[in-house]
DRENROMAR-754759 format. One record per residue (C-alpha): residue in three letters; residue number from 1; z, x, y. Coordinates in pm, 1 decimal, always signed. Layout:
N
ALA	NUM	Z	X	Y;
...
***
This chain:
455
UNK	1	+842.5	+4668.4	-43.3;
UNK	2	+857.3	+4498.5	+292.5;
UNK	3	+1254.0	+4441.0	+408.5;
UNK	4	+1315.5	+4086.8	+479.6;
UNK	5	+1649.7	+3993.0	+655.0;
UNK	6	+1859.4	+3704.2	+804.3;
UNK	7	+1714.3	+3671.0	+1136.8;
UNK	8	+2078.6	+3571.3	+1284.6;
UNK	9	+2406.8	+3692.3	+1329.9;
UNK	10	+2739.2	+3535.0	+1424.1;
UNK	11	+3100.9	+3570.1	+1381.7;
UNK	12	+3298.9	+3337.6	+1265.1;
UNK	13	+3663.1	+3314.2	+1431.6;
UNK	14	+3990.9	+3175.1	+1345.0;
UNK	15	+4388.2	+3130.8	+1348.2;
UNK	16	+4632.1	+3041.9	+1133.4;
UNK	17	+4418.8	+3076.5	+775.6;
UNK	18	+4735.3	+3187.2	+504.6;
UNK	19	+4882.0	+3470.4	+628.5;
UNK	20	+4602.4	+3546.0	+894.4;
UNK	21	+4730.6	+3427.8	+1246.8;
UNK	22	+4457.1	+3519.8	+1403.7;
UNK	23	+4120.0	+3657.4	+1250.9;
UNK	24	+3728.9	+3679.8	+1271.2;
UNK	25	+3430.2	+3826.1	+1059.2;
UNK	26	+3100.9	+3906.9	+1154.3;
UNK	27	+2815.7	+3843.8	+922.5;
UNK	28	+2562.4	+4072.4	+818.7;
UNK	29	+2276.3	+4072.0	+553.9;
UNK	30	+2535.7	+4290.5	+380.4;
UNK	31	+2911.2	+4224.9	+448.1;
UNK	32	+3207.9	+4374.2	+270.1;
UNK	33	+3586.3	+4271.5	+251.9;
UNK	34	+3831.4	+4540.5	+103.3;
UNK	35	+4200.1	+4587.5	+121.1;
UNK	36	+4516.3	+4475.7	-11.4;
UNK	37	+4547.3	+4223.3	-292.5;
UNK	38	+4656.2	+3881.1	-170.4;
UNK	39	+4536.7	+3923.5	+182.7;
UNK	40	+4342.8	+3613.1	+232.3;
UNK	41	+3971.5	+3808.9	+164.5;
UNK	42	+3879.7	+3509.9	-89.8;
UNK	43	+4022.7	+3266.0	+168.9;
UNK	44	+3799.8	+3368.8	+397.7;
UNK	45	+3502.9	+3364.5	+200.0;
UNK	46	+3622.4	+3021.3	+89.8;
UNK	47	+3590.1	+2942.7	+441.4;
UNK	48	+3260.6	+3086.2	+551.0;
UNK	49	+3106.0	+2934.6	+223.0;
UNK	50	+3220.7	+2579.6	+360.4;
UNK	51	+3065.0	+2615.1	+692.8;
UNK	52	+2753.6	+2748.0	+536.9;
UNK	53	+2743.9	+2485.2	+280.3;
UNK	54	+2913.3	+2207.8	+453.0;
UNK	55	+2828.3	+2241.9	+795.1;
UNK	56	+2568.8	+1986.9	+797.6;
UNK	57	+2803.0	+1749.1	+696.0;
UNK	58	+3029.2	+1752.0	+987.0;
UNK	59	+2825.3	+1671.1	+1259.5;
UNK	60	+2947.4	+1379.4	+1362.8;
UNK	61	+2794.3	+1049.6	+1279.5;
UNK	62	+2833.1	+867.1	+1649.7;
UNK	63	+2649.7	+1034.1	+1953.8;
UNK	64	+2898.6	+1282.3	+2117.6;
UNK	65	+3043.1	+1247.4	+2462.3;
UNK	66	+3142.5	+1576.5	+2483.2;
UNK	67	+3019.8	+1818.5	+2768.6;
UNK	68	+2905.5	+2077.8	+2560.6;
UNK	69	+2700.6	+1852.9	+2355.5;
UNK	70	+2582.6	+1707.0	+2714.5;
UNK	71	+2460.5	+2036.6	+2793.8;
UNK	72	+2194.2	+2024.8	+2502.2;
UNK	73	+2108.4	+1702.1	+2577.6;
UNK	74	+2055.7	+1816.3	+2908.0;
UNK	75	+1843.2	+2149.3	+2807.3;
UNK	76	+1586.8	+1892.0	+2583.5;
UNK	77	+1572.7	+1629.4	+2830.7;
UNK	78	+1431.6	+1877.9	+3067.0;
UNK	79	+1195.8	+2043.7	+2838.1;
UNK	80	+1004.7	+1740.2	+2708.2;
UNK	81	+996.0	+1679.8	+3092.1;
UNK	82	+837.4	+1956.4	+3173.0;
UNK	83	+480.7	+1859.9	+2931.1;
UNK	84	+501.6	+2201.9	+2809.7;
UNK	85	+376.0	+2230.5	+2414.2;
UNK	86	+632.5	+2510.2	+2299.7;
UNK	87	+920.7	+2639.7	+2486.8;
UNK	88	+1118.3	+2967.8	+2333.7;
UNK	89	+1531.5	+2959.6	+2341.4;
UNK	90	+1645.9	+3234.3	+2529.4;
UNK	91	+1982.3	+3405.3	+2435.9;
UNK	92	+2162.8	+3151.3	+2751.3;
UNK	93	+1950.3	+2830.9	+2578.4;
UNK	94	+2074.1	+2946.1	+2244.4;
UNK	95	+2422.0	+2938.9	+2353.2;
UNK	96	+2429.5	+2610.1	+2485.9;
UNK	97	+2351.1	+2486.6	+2083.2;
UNK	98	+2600.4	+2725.9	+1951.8;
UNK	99	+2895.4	+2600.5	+2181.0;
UNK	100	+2839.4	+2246.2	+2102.1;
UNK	101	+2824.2	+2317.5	+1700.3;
UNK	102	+3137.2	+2548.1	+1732.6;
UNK	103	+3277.1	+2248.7	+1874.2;
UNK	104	+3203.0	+2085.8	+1624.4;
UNK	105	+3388.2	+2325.0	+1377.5;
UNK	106	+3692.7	+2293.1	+1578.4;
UNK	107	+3694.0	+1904.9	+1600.3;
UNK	108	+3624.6	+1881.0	+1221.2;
UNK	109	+3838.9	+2197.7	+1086.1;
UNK	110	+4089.8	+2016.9	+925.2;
UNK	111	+3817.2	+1797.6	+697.4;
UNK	112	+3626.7	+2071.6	+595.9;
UNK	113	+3978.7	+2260.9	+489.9;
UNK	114	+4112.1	+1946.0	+282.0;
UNK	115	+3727.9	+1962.8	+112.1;
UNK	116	+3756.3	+2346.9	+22.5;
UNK	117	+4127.0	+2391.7	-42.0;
UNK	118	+4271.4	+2103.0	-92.8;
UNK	119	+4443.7	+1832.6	+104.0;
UNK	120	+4642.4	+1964.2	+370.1;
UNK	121	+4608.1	+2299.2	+188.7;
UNK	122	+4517.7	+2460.3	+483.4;
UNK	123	+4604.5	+2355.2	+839.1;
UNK	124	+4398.8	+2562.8	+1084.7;
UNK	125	+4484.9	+2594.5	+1419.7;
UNK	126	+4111.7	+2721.6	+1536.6;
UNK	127	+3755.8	+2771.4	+1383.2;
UNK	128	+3447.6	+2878.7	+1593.2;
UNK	129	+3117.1	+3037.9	+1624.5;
UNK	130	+3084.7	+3290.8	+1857.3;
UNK	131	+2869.3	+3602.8	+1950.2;
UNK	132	+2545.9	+3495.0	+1853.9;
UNK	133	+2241.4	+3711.3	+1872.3;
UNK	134	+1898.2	+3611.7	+1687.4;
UNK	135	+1646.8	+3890.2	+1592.1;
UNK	136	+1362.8	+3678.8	+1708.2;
UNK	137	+1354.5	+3393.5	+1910.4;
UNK	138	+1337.3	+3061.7	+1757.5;
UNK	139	+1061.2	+2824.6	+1917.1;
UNK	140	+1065.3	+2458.4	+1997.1;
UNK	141	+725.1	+2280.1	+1973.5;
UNK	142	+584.6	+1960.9	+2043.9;
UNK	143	+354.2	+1789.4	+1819.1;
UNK	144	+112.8	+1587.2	+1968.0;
UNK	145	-68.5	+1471.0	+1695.6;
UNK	146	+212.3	+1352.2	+1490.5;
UNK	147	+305.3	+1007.0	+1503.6;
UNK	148	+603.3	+878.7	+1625.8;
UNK	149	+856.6	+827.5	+1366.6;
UNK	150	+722.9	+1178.2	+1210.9;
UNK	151	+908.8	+1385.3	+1047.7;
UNK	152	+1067.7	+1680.7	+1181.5;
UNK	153	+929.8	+2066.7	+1085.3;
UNK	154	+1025.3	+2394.7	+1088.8;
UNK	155	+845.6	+2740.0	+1010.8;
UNK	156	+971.4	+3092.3	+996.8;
UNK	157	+1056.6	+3126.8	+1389.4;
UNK	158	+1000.6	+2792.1	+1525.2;
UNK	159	+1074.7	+2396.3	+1483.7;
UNK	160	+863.5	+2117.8	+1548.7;
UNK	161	+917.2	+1737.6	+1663.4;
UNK	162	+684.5	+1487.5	+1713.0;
UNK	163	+630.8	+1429.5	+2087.9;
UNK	164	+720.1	+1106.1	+2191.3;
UNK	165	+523.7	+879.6	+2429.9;
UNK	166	+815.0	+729.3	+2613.6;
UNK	167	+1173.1	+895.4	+2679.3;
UNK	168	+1318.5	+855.7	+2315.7;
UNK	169	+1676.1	+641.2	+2246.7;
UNK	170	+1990.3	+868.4	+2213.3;
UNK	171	+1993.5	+848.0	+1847.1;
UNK	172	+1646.1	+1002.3	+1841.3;
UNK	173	+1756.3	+1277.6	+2071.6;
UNK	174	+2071.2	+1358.1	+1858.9;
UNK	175	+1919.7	+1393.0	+1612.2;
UNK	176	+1641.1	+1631.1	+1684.3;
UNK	177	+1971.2	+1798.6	+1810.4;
UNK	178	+2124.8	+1831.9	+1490.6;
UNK	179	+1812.4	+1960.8	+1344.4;
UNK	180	+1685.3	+2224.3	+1616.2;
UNK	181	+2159.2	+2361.0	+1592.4;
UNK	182	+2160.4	+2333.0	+1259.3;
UNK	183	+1819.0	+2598.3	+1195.8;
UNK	184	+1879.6	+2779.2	+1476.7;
UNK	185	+2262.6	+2872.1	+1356.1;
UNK	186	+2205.5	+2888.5	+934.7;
UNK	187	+1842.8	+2939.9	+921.1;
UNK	188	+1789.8	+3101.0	+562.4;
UNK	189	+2134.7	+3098.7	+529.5;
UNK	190	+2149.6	+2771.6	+324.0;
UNK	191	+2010.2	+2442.6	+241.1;
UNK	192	+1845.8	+2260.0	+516.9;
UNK	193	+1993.6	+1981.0	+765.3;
UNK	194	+1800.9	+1732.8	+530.4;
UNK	195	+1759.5	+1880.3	+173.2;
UNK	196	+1538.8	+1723.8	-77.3;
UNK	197	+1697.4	+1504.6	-289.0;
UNK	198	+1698.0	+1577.0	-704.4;
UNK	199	+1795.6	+1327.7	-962.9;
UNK	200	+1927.6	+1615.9	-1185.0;
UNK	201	+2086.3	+1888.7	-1011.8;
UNK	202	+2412.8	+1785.6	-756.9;
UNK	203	+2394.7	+2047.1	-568.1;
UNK	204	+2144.3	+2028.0	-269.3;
UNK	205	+1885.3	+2348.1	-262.6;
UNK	206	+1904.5	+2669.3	-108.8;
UNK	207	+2304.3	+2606.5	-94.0;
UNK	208	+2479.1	+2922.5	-64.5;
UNK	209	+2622.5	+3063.9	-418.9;
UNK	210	+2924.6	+3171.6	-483.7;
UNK	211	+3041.3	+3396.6	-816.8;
UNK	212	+3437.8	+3390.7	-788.7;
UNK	213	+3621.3	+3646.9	-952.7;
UNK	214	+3746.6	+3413.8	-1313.3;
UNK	215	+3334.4	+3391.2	-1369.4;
UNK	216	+3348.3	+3557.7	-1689.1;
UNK	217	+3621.8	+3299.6	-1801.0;
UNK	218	+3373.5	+2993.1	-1699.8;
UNK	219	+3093.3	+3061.8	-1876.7;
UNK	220	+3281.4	+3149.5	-2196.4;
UNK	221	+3399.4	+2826.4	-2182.9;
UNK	222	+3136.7	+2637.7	-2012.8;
UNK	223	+3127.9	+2347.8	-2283.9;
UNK	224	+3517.2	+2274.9	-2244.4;
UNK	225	+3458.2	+2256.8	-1873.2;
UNK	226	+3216.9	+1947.6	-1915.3;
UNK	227	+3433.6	+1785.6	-2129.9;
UNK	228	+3753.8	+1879.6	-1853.0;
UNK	229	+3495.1	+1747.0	-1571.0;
UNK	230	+3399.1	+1432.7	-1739.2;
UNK	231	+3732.8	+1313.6	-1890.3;
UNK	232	+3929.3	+1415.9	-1530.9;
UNK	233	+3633.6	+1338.6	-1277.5;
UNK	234	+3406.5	+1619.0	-1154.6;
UNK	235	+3622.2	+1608.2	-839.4;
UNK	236	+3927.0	+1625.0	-959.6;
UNK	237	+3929.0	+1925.8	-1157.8;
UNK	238	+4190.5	+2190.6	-951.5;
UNK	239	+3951.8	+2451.8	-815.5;
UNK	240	+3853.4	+2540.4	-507.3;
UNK	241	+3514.7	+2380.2	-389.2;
UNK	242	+3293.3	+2654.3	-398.7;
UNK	243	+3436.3	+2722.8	-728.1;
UNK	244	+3343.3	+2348.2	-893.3;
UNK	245	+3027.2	+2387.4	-703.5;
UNK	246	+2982.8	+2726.1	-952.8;
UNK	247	+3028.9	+2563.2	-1279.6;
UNK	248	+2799.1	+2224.5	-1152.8;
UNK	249	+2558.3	+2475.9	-1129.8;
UNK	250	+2587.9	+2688.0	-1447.5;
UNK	251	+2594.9	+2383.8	-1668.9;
UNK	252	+2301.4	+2222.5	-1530.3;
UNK	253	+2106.9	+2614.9	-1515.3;
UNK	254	+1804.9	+2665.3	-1676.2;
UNK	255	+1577.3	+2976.3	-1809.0;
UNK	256	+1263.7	+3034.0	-1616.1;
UNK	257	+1085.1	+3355.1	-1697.3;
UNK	258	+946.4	+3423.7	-1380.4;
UNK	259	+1069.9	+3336.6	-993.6;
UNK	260	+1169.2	+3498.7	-688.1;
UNK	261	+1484.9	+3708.1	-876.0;
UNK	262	+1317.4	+3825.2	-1233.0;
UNK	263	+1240.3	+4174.2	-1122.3;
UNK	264	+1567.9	+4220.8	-1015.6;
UNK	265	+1705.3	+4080.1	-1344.4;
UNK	266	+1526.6	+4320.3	-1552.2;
UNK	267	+1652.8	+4592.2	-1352.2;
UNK	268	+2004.8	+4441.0	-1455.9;
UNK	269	+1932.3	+4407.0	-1799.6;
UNK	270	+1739.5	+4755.7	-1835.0;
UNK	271	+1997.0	+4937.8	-1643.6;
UNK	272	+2318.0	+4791.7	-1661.1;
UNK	273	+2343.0	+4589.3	-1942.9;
UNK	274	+2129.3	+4789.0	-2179.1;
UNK	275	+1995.0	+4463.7	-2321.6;
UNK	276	+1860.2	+4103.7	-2318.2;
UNK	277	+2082.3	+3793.1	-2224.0;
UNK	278	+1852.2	+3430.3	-2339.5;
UNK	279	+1976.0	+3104.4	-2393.4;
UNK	280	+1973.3	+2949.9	-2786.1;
UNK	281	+1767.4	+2671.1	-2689.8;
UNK	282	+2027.4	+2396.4	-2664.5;
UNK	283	+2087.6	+2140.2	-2480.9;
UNK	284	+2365.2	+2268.8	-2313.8;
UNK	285	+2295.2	+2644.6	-2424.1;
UNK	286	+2521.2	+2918.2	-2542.8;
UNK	287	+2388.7	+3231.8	-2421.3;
UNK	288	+2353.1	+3508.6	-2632.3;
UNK	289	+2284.2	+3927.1	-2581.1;
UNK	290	+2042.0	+4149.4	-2749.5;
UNK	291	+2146.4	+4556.6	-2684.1;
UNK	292	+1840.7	+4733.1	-2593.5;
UNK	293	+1623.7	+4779.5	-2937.2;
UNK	294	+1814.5	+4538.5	-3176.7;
UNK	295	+1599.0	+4198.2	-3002.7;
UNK	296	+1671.9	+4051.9	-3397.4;
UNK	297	+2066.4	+4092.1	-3384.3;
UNK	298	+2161.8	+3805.5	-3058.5;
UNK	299	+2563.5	+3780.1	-3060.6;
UNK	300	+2744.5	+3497.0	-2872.5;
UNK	301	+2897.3	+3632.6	-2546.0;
UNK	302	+3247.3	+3578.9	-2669.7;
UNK	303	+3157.0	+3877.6	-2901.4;
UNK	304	+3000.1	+4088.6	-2630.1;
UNK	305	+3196.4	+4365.1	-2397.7;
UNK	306	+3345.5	+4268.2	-2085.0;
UNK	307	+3038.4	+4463.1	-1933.3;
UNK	308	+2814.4	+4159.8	-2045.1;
UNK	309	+3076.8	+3894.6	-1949.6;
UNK	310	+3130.9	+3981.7	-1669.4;
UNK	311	+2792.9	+4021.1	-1523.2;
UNK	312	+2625.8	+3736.6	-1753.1;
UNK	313	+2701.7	+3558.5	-1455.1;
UNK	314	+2470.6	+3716.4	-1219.1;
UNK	315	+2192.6	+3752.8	-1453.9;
UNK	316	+2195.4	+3414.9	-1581.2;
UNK	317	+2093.5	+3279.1	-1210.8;
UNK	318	+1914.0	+3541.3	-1129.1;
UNK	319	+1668.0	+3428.1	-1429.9;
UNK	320	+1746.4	+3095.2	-1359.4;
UNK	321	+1575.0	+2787.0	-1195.3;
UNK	322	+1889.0	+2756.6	-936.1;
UNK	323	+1752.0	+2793.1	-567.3;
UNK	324	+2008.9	+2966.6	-350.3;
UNK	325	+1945.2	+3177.1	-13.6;
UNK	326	+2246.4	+3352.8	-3.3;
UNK	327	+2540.1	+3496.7	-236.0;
UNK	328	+2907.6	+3567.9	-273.0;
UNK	329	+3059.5	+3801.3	-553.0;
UNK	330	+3415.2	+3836.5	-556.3;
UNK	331	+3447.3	+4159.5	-729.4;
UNK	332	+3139.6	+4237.3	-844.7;
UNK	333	+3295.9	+4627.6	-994.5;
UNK	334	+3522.5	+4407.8	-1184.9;
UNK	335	+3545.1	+4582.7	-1568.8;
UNK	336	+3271.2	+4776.0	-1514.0;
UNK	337	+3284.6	+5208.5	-1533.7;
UNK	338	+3260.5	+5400.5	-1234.4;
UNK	339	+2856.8	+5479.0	-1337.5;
UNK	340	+2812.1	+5122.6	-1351.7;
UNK	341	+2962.0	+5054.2	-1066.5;
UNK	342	+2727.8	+5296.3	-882.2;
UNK	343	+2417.6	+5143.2	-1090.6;
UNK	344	+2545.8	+4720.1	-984.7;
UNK	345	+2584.5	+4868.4	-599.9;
UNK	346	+2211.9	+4996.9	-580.5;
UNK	347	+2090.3	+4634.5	-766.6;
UNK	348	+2274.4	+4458.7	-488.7;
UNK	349	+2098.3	+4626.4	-188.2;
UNK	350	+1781.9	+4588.8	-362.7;
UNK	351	+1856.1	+4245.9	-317.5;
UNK	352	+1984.4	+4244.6	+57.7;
UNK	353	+1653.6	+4437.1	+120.2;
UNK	354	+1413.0	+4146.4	-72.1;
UNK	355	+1611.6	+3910.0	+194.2;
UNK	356	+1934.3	+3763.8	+8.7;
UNK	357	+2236.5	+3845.6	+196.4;
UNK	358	+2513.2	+3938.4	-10.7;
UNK	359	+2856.5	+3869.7	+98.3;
UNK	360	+3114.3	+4069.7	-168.8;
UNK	361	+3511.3	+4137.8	-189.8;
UNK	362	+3589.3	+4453.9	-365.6;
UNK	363	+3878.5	+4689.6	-437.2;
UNK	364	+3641.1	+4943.6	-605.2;
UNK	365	+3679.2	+5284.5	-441.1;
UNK	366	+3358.6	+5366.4	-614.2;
UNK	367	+3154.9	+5066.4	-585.0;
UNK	368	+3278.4	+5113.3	-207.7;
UNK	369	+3182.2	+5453.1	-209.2;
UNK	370	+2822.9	+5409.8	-363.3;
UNK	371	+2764.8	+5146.4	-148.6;
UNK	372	+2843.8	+5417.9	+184.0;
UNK	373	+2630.1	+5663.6	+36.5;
UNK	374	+2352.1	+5393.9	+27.0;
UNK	375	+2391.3	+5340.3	+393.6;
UNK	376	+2386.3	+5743.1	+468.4;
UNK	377	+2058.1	+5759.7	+251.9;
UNK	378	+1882.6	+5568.2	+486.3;
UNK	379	+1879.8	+5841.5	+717.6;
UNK	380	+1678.8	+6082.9	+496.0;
UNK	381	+1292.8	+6048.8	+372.9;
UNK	382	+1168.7	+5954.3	+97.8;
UNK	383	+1161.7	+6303.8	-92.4;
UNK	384	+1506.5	+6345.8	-31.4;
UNK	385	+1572.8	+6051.3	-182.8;
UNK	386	+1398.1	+6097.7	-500.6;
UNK	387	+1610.6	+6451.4	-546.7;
UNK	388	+1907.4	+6230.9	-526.0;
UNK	389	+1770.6	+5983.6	-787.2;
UNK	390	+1706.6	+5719.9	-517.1;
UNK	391	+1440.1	+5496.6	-444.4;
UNK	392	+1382.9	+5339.4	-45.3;
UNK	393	+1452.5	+4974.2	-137.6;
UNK	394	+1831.3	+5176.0	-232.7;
UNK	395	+1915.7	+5240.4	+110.3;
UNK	396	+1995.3	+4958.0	+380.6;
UNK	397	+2048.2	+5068.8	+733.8;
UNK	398	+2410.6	+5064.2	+860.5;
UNK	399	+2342.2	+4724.7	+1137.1;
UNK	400	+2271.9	+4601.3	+829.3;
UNK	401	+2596.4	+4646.1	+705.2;
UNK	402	+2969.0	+4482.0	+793.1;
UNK	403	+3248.3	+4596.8	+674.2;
UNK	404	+3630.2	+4446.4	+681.7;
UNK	405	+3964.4	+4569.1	+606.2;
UNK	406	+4201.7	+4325.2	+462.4;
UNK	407	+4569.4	+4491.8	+577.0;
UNK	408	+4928.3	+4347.7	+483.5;
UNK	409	+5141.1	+4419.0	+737.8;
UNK	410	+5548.4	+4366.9	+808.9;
UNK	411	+5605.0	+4168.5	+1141.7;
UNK	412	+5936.8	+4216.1	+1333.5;
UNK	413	+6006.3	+3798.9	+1221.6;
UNK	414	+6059.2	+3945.5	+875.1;
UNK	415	+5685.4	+3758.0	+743.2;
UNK	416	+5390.1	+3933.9	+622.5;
UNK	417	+5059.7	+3848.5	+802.0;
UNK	418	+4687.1	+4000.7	+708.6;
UNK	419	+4571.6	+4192.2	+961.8;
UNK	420	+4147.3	+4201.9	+936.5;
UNK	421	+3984.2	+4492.8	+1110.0;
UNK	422	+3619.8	+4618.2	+1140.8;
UNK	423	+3504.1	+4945.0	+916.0;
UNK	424	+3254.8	+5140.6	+1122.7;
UNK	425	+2892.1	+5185.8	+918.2;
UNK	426	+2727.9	+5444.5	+1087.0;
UNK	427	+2440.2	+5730.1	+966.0;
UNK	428	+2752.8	+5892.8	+804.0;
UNK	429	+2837.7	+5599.2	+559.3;
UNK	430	+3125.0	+5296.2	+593.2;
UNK	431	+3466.3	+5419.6	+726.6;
UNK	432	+3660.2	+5438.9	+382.8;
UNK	433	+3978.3	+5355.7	+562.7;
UNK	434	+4095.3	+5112.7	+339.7;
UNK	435	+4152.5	+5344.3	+18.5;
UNK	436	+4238.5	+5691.6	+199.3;
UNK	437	+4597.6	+5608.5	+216.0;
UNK	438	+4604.5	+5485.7	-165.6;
UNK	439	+4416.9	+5814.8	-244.1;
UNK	440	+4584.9	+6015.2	-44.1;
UNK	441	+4972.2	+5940.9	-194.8;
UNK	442	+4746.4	+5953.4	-553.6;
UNK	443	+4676.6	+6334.4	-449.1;
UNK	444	+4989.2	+6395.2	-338.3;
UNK	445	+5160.3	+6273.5	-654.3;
UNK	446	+4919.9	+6439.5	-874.2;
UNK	447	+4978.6	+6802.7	-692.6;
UNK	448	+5358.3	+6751.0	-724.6;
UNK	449	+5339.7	+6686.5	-1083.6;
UNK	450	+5137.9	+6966.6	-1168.6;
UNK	451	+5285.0	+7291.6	-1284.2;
UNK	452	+5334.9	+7571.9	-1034.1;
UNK	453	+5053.1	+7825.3	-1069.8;
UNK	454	+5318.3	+8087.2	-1019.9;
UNK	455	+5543.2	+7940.0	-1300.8;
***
């Protein structure tokens, strides 16, 4: 199999985000967040799912005066003065775009925080994009044979406007802007600047998915949720966004036997959940699970373990006609034994290696673990890995991995802040820093309650 990844990587910065004064993240095709409970990891995810899903929205709707959006004007003023047919950004070029956009962020911070948590929620006091470095250069190319008034393009590694016969108006120029920030910074990431528009579905494609940890919960009671949504307003239901933006998309989810995720779903089902999860054919289905063998005997999920629940979830849009280009679990180990734990940590770098980045929050030692080891087996061959029971698409290299630790500490004001600090992934695996003091005072406990071997 031929390893696909996000071609871009950034880090998102910020102060004053609950009891984070000051923090930033770094994405990766694979990025982790451990540490202490009620440390702000799902606030943070909250937040990089709204500038990955939102972000298009914010750009503002008058032509800036600012002097970092000057500066792009500037940079594609002078290269559709120059009659050249394709120009590459370098890394100084590609900065120019991501100062103006992280501008952007920090001009429009407060909107997108009332959107994902609430109004006046969350009052940050800074949000940026910084650091960022793009495998391979994106391309900006002329089209001569396009008409004016074209639409714009894009490929793998490049974008494409229609050349214009004449210097064209502001509005024209912002909004080639827009287009050439907006797929140089998210890419693959998300939906596009300009989604296609569906009739049906409310959510625009490619958005970013998230799974939040009370998943189970909604799709047991997916049918009470429509009847919560449509007798308080979609809207007004008290979730987070990403959250809402979960359930529109379960209850409008449907079956399709093959698509980009299937093989990975029938590793799921064949290894994991030992059986078949289908729809009943309803309207508004109830999904039902067949164990391995017994495909006559199909019991409701309320009647299932918390091992189906739990992961239902995942399978169901991994089988399903949804169209997203990048996913968060929150707790993905959630209910699950440690051997399943090990099993749902090799599905999930399948997954990062087929080209969906997966963004998790865990406080599974084990699921952490497996998920180290996966990184260390990509230093070995390929019969080393089949002694160990692994196959290559199992391991991920470790700068494809980033890894946070969530830590409470005690300031000398008396108030708890989160302190977020980098886990080093080398050859050797993740630093497990996060759970060695846990495990440690575990040991420690253990040895003093046992029975002296002298006694």
């Amino acid at each position: 199999m031929k390893r696909r990844y996000m071609k871009q990587q950034w880090t998102l910065r910020f102060k004053k985000l609950g009891l984070i004064e000051e923090g930033a993240v770094r994405i990766a095709p694979l990025m982790i967040f451990t540490g202490d409970n009620n440390t702000g990891k799902s606030y943070v995810m909250t937040l990089l799912w709204g500038v990955i899903a939102l972000g298009r929205s914010l750009f503002p709707t008058s032509i800036p005066e600012s002097d970092s959006y000057r500066q792009c004007e500037k940079w594609l003023g002078s290269f559709s003065q120059e009659g050249e047919d394709e120009k590459m950004l370098l890394p100084e070029d590609e900065e120019v775009f991501v100062r103006w956009f992280g501008d952007v962020l920090n001009q429009r911070r407060q909107t997108l925080c009332d959107e994902l948590f609430g109004e006046n929620a969350v009052r940050l006091r800074e949000l940026r994009i910084t650091d960022f470095v793009r495998e391979r250069p994106l391309s900006l190319r002329w089209n001569k044979d396009a008409a004016e008034g074209s639409r714009y393009s894009s490929g793998e590694h490049y974008v494409r406007f229609p050349l214009p016969s004449s210097p064209p108006p502001r509005a024209e120029v912002y909004r080639m802007i827009q287009y050439l920030t907006w797929k140089l910074i998210m890419d693959d990431l998300s939906a596009p600047l300009y989604p296609p528009r569906s009739p049906v579905k409310t959510v625009p494609p490619g958005e970013i998915l998230y799974l939040p940890a009370a998943r189970t919960g909604f799709v047991l009671l997916r049918k009470a949720l429509v009847s919560a949504a449509l007798s308080m307003g979609g809207e007004s239901v008290p979730l987070l966004l990403p959250v809402r933006r979960f359930v529109q998309r379960l209850l409008t989810l449907s079956f399709k036997e093959k698509n980009r995720f299937s093989a990975f779903a029938d590793i799921l089902e064949r290894r994991i959940l030992r059986g078949h999860i289908h729809p009943d054919g309803a309207p508004l289905p109830e999904y039902r699970y067949s164990p391995q063998g017994q495909d006559n005997e199909a019991l409701p999920l309320w009647r299932t373990s918390s091992l189906v629940t739990e992961l239902a979830p995942l399978l169901v849009f991994l089988r399903g006609n949804d169209d997203f280009r990048s996913l968060i679990i929150e707790e993905p180990e959630a209910h699950l034994h440690l051997e399943i734990q090990r099993e749902l940590a090799r599905l999930l770098v399948r997954l990062v290696n087929s080209g969906l980045p997966v963004w998790i929050t865990t406080h599974g030692d084990t699921f952490f673990q497996q998920v180290s080891n996966l990184v260390k087996a990509s230093a070995i061959d390929d019969a080393s890995l089949s002694r160990l029971d692994l196959e290559p698409e199992e391991s991920i290299q470790p700068e494809r991995v980033s890894a946070w630790h969530f830590q409470r500490v005690s300031a000398s004001s008396g108030r708890d802040r989160t302190e977020i600090s980098p886990l080093h992934a080398d050859h050797d695996g993740i630093a497990a820093t996060a759970f060695n003091a846990a495990i440690a005072e575990l040991t420690r406990q253990t040895l003093d309650l046992s029975p002296d071997d002298e006694a």
